[in-house]
PAVEXDO-812691 format. One line per 3 residues: number of its first residue (from 1); their letters; for each residue z, x, y of C-alpha. Coordinates in steps of 0.1 Angstrom, whole numbers. Layout:
N
NUM> A> Z X Y ~ ...
REM end
This chain:
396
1> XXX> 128 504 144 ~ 117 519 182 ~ 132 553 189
4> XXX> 173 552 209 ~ 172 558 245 ~ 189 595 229
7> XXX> 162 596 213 ~ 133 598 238 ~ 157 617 256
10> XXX> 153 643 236 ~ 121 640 231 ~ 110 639 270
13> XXX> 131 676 272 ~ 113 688 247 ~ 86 707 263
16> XXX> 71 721 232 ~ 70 695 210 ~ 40 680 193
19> XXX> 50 645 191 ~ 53 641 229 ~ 28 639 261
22> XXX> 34 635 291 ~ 14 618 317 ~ 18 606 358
25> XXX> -3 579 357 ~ -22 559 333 ~ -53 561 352
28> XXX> -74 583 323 ~ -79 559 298 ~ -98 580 278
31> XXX> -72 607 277 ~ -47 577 266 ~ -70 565 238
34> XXX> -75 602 223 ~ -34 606 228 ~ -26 575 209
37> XXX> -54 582 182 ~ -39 617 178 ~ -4 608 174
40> XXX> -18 581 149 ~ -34 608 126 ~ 1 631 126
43> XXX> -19 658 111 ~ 11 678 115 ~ 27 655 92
46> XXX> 58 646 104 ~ 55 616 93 ~ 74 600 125
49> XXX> 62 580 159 ~ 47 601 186 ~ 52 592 220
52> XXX> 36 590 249 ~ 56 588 283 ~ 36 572 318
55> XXX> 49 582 349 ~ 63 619 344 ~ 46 652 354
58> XXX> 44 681 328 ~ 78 696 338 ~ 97 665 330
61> XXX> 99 655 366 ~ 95 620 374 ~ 55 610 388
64> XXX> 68 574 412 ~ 45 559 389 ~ 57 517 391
67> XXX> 59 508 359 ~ 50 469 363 ~ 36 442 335
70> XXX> 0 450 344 ~ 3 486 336 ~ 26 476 303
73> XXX> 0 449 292 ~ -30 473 301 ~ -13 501 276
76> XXX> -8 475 249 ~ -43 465 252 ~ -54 501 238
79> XXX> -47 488 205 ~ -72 460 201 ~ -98 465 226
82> XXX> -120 484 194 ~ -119 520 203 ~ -91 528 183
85> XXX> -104 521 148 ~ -85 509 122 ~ -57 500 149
88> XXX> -30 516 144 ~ 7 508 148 ~ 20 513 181
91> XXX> 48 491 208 ~ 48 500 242 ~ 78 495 266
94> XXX> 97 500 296 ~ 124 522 296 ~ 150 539 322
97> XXX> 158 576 314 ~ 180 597 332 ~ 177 573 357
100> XXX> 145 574 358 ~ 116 544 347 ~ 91 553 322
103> XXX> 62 534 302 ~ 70 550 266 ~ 39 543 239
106> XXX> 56 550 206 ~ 26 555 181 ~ 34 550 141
109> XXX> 19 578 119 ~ -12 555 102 ~ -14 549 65
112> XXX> -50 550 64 ~ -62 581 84 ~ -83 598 97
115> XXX> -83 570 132 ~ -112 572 150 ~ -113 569 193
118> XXX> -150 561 203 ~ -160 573 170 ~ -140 607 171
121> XXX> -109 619 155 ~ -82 636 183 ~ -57 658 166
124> XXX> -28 674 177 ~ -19 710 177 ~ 10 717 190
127> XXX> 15 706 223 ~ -23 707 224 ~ -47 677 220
130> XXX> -82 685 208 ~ -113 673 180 ~ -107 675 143
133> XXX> -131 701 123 ~ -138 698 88 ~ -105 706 76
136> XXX> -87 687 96 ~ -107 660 85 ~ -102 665 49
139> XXX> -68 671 52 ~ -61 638 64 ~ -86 627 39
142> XXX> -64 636 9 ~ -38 625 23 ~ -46 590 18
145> XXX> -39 596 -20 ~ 4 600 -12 ~ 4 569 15
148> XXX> 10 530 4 ~ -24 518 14 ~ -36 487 25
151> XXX> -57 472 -4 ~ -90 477 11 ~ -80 513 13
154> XXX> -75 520 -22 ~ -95 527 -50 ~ -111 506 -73
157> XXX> -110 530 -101 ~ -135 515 -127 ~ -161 522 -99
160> XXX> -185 552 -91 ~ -205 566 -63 ~ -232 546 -88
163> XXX> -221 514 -74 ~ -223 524 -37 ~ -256 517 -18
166> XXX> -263 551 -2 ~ -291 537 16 ~ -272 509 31
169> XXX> -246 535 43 ~ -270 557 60 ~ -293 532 73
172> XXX> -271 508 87 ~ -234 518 86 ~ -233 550 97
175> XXX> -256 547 130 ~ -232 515 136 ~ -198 538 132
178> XXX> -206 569 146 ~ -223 581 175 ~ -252 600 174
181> XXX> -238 634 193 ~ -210 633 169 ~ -234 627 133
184> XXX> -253 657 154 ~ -226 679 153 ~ -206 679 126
187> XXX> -233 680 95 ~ -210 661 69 ~ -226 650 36
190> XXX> -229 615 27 ~ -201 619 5 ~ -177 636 31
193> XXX> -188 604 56 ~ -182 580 33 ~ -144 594 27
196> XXX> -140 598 64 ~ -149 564 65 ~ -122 554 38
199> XXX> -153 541 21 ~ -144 561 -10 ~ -111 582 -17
202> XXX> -115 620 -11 ~ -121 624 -48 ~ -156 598 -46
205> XXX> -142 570 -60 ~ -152 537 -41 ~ -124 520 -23
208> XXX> -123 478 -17 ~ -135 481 19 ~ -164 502 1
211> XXX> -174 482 -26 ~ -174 452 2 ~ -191 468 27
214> XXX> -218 487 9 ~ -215 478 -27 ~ -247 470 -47
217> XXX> -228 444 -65 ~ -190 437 -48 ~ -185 407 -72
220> XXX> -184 425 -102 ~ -151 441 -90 ~ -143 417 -67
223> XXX> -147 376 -80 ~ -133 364 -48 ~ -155 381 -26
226> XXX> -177 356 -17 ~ -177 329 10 ~ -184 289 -7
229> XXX> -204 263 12 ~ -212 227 11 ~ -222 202 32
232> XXX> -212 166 27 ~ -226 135 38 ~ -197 115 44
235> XXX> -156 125 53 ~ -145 136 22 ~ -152 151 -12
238> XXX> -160 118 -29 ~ -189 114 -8 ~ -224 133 -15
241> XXX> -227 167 -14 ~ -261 175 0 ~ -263 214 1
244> XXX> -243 238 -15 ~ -247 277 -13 ~ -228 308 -26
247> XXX> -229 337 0 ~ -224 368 -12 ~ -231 401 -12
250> XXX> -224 438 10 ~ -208 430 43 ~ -239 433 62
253> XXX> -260 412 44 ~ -237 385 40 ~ -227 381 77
256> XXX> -263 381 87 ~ -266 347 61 ~ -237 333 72
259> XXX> -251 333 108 ~ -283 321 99 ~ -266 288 80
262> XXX> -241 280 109 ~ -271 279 130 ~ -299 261 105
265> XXX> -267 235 103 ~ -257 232 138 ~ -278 196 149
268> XXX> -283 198 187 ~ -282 164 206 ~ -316 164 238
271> XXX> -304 142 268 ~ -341 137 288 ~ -327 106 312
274> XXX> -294 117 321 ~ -305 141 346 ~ -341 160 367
277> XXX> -344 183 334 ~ -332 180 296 ~ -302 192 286
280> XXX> -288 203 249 ~ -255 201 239 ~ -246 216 200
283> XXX> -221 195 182 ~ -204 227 174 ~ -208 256 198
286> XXX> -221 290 171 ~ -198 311 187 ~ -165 291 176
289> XXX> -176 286 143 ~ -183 324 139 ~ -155 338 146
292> XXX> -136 314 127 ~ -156 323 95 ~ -157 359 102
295> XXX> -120 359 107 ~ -114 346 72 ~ -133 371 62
298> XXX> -118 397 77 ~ -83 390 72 ~ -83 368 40
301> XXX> -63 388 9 ~ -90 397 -20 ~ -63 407 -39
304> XXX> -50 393 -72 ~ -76 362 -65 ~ -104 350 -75
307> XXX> -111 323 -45 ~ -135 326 -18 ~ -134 318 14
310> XXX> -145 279 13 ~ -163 263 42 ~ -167 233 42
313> XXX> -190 206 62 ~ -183 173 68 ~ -198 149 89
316> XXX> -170 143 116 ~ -154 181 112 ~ -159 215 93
319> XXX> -129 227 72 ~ -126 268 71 ~ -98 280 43
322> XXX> -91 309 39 ~ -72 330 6 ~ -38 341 20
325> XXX> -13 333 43 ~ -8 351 79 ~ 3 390 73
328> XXX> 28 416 84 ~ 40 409 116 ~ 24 373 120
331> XXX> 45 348 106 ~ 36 309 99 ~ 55 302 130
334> XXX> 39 327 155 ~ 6 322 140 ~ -18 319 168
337> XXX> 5 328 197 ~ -15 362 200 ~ 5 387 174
340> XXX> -20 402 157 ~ -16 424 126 ~ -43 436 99
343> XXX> -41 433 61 ~ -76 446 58 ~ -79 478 84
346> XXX> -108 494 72 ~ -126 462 67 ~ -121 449 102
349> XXX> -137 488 115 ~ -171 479 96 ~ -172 444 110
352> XXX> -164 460 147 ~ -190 490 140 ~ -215 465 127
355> XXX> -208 444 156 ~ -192 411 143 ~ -162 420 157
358> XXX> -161 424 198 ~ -123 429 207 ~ -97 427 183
361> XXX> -70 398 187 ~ -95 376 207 ~ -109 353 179
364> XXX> -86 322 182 ~ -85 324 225 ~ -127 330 218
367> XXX> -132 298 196 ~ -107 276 218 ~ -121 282 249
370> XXX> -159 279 234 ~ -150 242 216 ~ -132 228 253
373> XXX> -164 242 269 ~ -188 222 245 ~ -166 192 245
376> XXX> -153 195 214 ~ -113 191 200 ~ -89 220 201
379> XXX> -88 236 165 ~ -63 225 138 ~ -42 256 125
382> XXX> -27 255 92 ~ -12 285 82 ~ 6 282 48
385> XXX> 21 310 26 ~ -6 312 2 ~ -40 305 27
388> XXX> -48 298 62 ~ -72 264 65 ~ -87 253 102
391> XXX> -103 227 111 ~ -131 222 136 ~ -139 186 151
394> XXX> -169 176 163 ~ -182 166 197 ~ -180 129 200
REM end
């Protein structure tokens, strides 16, 4: 529930408080991304929203800042524009205070810290803002273990640093994640970057997101990790099946397959008379299909199943269906309408940091606007309690 108008009252006269900043304008967008990420980590602990008022000066006085849609839209965009990684929870609204308008950015304490802006982690101590050192860091390391974690966040506990590909990690993940000045300066071990990265609890054991993302064998604790294609020849099961595959594997490996069979499948129509050169039109544009595939990926449920994400090729359409039904604050009904919500946080950081993932919340406006330019259908939606399936039509 947001804070009372008493509330940020309160909090706005507070001049020592922790939990607030205050700032004239929201032209420092940096300075607003460390805030948020800051207030996200609550390394205090209070375990309550910090907030973040637009348009006041340090004293408390009002700043004239107009507080208009743009500026309330460009706040909200903070969330999912991939800076802030895993995105936390956070509502941002106009409000009148003493008379006075405000943009107010109420910030929820995350259940997965430590968040990352830009690859660092901002802290707040006291009324002061700053970079987290090593025991900040494992501080909010350990305090995973008290939290009600997302299930890619917890720990498989049958599993051991054994079953982690170290190499992976180094090689690939970690120049992906974190930027170089920052692995430069703060000299953490593998082991303390894999628990920063909620790769493994605090105590070494692998998490989900861990196992997926850099596990030597993520089926072995995971069944339903796995994404199952077939092409038919024909519009339904009944007819021939003419290639079948199992993709599977750490994250990284098996989103680099997955491209390379959207695109060995993909038949490409050549048009030499309609025109002074030859033009080529796909009869599905790549960039649709992969975003709907890595979204199943990213936000199907691998918990309590043992079904993979199925993908399906027809002749006339491809079928995408995915394990689990639309999470936390997406419903069936607003499925689609640009709510966004994440039941796999950590996951959806490697697929940003590894760069499947370009700006959170875009996938469905992305694969709609590439299928109209191609000339092909709108997507079907179905989102269901128990999976979400979409279907992708061909060009005719």
């Amino acid at each position: 529930m947001p804070l009372s108008d008493p509330e940020l009252e309160d909090l706005l006269a507070d001049m020592e408080s922790d939990r607030v900043e205050r700032k004239e304008s929201a032209q420092a967008a940096d300075k607003i991304g460390q805030a948020i990420c800051a207030f996200a980590n609550d390394l205090p602990d209070h375990r309550l929203p910090g907030v973040l008022f637009l348009g006041v000066k340090d004293d408390g006085r009002p700043a004239g800042l107009a507080i208009t849609d743009q500026l309330l839209q460009n706040l909200a965009a903070h969330r999912d524009q991939g800076n802030l990684l895993p995105p936390p929870s956070m509502t941002v609204r106009k409000v009148v205070l003493h008379g006075q308008e405000l943009a107010v950015v109420e910030v929820q304490p995350s259940n997965t810290p430590p968040v990352r802006y830009k690859g660092q982690i901002w802290v707040r101590v006291g009324p002061r803002r700053g970079l987290a050192n090593g025991d900040d860091e494992r501080r909010l390391n350990e305090r995973r273990r008290s939290l009600d974690l997302p299930f890619d966040a917890r720990p498989q506990q049958e599993a051991t640093l054994a079953d982690l590909d170290r190499g992976l990690f180094s090689d690939t993940l970690v120049p992906s994640l974190v930027p170089a000045a920052v692995l430069a300066a703060n000299g953490r071990s593998t082991e303390q970057r894999l628990a920063a990265l909620r790769l493994t609890t605090a105590d070494g054991i692998p998490t989900t997101a861990g196992l997926l993302t850099v596990g030597k064998d993520p089926l072995r604790f995971l069944p339903g990790a796995y994404i199952q294609f077939l092409r038919v020849a024909g519009d339904s099961l009944a007819d021939p099946i003419v290639d079948e595959k199992r993709l599977d594997g750490p994250l990284p490996a098996l989103l680099r397959t997955l491209d390379e069979l959207l695109r060995i499948n993909i038949r490409v129509a050549v048009d030499i008379t309609g025109g002074p050169l030859e033009s080529k039109t796909p009869d599905y544009p790549v960039a649709a299909l992969q975003q709907v595939v890595r979204n199943a990926v990213m936000h199907r449920t691998y918990e309590h199943t043992n079904s993979p994400v199925r993908l399906t090729w027809y002749l006339d359409r491809i079928e995408v269906v995915s394990p689990g039904g639309p999470f936390g604050v997406v419903t069936t009904a607003s499925f689609g309408s640009g709510i966004t919500d994440y039941r796999n946080p950590t996951l959806a950081e490697m697929m940003h940091g590894l760069g499947y993932v370009q700006r959170f919340g875009a996938g469905i406006p992305i694969t709609r606007k590439g299928l109209a330019d191609n000339g092909n259908p709108p997507p079907e939606f179905e989102p269901t309690e128990s999976h979400v399936a979409v279907t992708i039509r061909s060009r005719s």
